[in-house]
C-alpha positions as CSV (number, residue, x, y, z in Angstrom):
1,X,-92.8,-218.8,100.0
2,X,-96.6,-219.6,100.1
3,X,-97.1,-216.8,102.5
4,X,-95.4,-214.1,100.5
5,X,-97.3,-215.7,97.3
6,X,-100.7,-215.3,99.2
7,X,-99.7,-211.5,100.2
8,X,-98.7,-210.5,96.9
9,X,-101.8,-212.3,95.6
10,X,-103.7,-210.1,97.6
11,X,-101.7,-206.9,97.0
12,X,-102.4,-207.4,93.5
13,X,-106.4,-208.2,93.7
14,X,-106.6,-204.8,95.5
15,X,-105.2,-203.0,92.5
16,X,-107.4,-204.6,90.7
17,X,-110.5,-204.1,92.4
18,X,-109.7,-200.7,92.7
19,X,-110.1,-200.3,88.8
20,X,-106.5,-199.2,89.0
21,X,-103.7,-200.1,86.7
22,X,-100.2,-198.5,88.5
23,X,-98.2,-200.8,85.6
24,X,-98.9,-198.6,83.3
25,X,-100.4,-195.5,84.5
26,X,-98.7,-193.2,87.9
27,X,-101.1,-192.7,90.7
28,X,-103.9,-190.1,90.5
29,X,-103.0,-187.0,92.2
30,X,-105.7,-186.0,94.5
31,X,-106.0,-181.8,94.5
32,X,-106.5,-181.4,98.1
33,X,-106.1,-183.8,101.2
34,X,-110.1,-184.6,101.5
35,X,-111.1,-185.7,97.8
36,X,-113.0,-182.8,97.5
37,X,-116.0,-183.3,99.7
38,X,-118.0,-179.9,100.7
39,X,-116.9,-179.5,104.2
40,X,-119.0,-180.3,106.9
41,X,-120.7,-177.8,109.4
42,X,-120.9,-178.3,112.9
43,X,-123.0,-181.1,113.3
44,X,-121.5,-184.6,112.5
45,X,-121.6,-185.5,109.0
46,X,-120.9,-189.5,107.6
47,X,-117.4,-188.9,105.4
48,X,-118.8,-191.1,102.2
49,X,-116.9,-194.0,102.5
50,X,-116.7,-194.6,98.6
51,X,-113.9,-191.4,98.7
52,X,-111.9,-193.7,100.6
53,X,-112.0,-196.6,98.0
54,X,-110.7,-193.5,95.9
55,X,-107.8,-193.9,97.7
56,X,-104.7,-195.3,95.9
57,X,-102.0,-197.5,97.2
58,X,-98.7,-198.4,96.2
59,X,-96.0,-201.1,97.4
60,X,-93.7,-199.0,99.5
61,X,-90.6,-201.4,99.8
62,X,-89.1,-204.4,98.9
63,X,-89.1,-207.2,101.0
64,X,-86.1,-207.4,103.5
65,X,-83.8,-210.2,102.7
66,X,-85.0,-212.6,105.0
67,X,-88.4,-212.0,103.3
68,X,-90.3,-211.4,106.8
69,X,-91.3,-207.6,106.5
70,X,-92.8,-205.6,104.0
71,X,-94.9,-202.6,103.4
72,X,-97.6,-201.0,101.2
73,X,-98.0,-197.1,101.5
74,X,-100.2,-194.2,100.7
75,X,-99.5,-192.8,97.9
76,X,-101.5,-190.0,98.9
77,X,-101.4,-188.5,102.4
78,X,-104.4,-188.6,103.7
79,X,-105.4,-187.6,107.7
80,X,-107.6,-190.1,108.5
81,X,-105.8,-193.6,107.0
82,X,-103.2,-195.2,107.9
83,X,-100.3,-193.9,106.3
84,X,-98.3,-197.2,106.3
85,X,-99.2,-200.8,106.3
86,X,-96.7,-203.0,107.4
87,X,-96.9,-206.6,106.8
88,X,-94.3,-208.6,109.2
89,X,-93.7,-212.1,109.9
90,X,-93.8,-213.1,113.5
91,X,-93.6,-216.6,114.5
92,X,-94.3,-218.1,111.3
93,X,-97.4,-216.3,110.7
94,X,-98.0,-213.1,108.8
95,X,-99.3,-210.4,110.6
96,X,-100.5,-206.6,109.5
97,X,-99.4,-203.6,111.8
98,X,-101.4,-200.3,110.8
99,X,-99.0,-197.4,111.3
100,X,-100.7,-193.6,111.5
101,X,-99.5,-190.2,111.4
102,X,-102.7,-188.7,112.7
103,X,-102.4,-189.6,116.1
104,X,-98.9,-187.8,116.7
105,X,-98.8,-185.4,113.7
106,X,-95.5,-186.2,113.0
107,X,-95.2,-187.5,109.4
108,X,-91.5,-189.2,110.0
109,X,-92.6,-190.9,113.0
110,X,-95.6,-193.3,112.6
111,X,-97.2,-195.5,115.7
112,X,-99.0,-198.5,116.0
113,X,-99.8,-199.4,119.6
114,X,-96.4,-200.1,121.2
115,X,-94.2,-199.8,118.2
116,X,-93.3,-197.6,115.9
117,X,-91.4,-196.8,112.0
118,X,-89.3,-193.9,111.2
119,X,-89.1,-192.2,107.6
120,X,-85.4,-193.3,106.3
121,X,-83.7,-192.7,103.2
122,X,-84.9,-196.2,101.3
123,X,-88.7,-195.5,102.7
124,X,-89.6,-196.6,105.9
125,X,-87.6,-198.5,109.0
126,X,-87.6,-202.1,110.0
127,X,-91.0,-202.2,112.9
128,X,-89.4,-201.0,116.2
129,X,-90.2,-201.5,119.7
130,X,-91.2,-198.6,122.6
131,X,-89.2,-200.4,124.9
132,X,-89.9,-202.5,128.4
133,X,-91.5,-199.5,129.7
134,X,-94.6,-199.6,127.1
135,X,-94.1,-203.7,126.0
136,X,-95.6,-205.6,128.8
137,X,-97.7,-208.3,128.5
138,X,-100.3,-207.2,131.1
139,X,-101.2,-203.9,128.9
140,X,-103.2,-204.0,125.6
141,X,-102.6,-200.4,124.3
142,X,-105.0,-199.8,121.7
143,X,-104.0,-196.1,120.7
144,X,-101.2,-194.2,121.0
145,X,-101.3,-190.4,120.7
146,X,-97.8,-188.0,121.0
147,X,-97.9,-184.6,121.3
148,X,-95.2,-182.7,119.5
149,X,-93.3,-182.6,122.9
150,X,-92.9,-186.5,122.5
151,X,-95.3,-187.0,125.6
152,X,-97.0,-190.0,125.2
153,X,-100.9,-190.9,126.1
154,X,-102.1,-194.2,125.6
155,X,-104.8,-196.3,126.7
156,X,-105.6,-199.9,128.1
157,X,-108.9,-201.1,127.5
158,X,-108.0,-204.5,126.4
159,X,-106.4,-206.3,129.6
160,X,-107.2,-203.9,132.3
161,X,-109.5,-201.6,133.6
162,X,-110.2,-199.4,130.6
163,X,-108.0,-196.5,131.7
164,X,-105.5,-193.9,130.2
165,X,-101.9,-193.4,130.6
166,X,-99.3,-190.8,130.1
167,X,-95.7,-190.4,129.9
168,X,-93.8,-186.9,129.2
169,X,-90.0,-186.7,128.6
170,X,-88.2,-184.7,131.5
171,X,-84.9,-183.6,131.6
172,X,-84.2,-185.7,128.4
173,X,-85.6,-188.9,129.9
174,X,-88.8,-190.9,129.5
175,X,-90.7,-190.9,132.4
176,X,-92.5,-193.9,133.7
177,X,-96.1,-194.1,132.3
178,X,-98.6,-192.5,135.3
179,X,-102.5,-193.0,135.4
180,X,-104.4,-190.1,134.8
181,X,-106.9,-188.4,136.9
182,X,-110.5,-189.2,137.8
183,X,-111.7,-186.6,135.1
184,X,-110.3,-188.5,132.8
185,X,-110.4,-192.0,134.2
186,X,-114.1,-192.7,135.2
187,X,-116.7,-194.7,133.4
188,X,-116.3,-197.8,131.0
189,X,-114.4,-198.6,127.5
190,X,-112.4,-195.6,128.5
191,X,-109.9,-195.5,125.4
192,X,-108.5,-194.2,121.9
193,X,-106.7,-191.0,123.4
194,X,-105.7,-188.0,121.2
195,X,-103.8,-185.1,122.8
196,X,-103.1,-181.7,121.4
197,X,-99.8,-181.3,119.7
198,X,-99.4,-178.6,122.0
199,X,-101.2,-180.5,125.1
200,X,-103.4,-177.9,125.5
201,X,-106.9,-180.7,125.6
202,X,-107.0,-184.3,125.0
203,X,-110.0,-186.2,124.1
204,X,-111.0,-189.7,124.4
205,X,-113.8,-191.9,124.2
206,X,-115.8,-193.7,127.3
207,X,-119.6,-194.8,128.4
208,X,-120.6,-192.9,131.6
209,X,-124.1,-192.5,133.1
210,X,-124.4,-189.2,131.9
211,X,-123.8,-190.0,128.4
212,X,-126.1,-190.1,125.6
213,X,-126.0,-193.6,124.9
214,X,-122.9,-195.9,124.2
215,X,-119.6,-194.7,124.6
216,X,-119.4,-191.2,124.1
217,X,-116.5,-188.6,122.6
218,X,-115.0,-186.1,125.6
219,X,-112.8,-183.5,126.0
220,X,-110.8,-182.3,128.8
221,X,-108.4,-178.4,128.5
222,X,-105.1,-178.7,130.9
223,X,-105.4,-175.8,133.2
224,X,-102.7,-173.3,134.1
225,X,-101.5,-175.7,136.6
226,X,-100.5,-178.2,134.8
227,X,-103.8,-180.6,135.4
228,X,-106.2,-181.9,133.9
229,X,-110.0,-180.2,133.7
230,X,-113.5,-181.5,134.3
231,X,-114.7,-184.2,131.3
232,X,-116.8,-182.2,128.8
233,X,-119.0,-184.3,126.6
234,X,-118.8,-183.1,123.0
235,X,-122.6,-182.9,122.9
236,X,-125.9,-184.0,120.4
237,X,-124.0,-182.6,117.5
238,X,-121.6,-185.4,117.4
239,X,-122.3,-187.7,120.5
240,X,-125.8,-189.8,119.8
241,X,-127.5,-193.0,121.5
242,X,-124.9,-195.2,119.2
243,X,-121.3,-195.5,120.2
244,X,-119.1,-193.4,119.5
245,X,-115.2,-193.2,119.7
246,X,-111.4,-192.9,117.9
247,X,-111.9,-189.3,117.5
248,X,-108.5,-187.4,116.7
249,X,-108.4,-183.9,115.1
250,X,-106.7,-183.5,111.7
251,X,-103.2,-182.7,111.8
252,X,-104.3,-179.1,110.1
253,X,-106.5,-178.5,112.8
254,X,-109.9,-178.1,110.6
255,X,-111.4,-181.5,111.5
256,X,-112.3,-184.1,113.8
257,X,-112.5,-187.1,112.7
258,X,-114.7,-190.3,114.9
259,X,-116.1,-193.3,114.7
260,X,-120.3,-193.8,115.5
261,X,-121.3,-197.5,114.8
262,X,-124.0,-199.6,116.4
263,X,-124.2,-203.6,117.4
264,X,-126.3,-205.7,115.7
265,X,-127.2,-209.2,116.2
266,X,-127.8,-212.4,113.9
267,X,-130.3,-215.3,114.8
268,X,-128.0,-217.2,116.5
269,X,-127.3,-214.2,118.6
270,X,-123.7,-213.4,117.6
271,X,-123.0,-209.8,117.4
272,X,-121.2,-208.1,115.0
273,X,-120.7,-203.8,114.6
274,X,-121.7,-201.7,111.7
275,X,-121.0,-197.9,111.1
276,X,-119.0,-195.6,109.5
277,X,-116.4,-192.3,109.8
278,X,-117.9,-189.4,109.9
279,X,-116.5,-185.6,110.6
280,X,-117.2,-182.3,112.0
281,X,-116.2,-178.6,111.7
282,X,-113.4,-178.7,114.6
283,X,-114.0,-174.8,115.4
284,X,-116.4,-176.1,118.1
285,X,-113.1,-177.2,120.6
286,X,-112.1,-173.3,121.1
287,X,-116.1,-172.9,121.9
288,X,-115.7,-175.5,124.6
289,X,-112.4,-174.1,126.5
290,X,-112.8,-172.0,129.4
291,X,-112.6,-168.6,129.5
């Protein structure tokens, strides 16, 4: 009981420091899906981050009977937040899952490293798993990205050797998780995959020697073959000597959407990171395919 006490505590301080009162007024209904920011050009632009304390929240769902899962939603869906925040108990001990659409475009589906929720009738599912074939202990999947196809790429930049992983769905069945290439697999902090709903590119973040800094935003087209492309690095516009990475394209296809932050140090020498998400005209990715 002291647990939920302390969540419901805090559920309740974020309404309030939100200078929201959902007792006794309905959510604000936003006009369009970006709170009305001019829209930025093709070069990189910081989304203000005070439109995303705009954002409202509501609790999405009871809590189940055994009291160990519940969640808060958007009330608002919004491309680049997590549509569902699921609070679960594991092992005595409260832990929060993040759950996005953005990264599979799917609304009914949402996926947080190696499990997912599915919309149901009441709300949202009970947290499920991906299976043995994704739950291992020796990976540390990060991001998750599914094209509309169901074919999965993920990454694993937390246990192993910062690479990238996919798995399609042939003849009806999940196949086993491959590696992918060199063009995509080279450098460090490889990780944070998006692909295409329709495959076509897939971008991801990594630090390579011909980079412009820290880790760096690339983009690879599949070819009429079926592979994979050369790496292209997204350029000045939107790479820069800080690091950047999670990029993902809006699920309307205007957008793209990263993270650029930069490590900063204390006097004891403990680091910490500091940044912000910014945006870019997403026009530029049809530039960038071959011809």
């Amino acid at each position: 009981m002291k647990y939920i006490c302390n969540l419901i505590t805090w559920f309740l301080l974020m309404l309030i420091f939100s200078g929201k009162s959902y007792s006794q007024n309905p959510p604000p209904v936003l006009e369009e899906l970006y709170f009305g920011q001019k829209p930025p050009t093709n070069v990189a632009e910081l989304f203000p981050p005070d439109a995303v304390f705009s954002k409202s929240w509501e609790l999405g769902g009871e809590f189940t009977q055994n009291t160990d899962e519940f969640y808060i939603t958007n009330s608002d869906e919004i491309p680049h937040l997590a549509t569902v925040i699921v609070f679960r108990k594991e092992n005595n001990v409260w832990k929060k899952h993040n759950f996005h659409s953005a990264v599979s475009g799917n609304k009914n589906i949402l996926y947080s490293k190696k499990k997912y929720i599915e919309r149901v009738d009441t709300g949202w599912s009970k947290i499920k798993s991906l299976g043995p074939m994704f739950d291992r202990d020796d990976w540390g999947i990060m991001r998750m990205s599914v094209s509309s196809n169901g074919t999965y790429v993920f990454d694993d930049a937390q246990k192993n050797s910062d690479v990238i992983r996919i798995s399609r769905i042939k003849d009806g069945k999940r196949e086993e998780p491959q590696l992918l290439g060199q063009e995509i697999n080279t450098g460090k902090w490889t990780a944070h995959p998006f692909i295409a709903p329709d495959e076509s590119y897939l971008i991801w973040d990594s630090e390579r020697g011909e980079g412009h800094g820290g880790a760096d935003i690339y983009i690879s087209f599949r070819q009429q073959d079926g592979s994979w492309g050369g790496a292209i690095n997204l350029g000045d516009k939107i790479n820069s000597a800080l690091w950047e990475n999670g990029a993902f394209v809006t699920p309307d296809g205007k957008y793209l959407f990263f993270g650029r932050s930069e490590e900063k140090f204390r006097e004891d020498d403990s680091s910490y990171w500091v940044g912000g998400k910014h945006w870019v005209d997403a026009k530029f990715i049809e530039n960038l395919r071959p011809k």
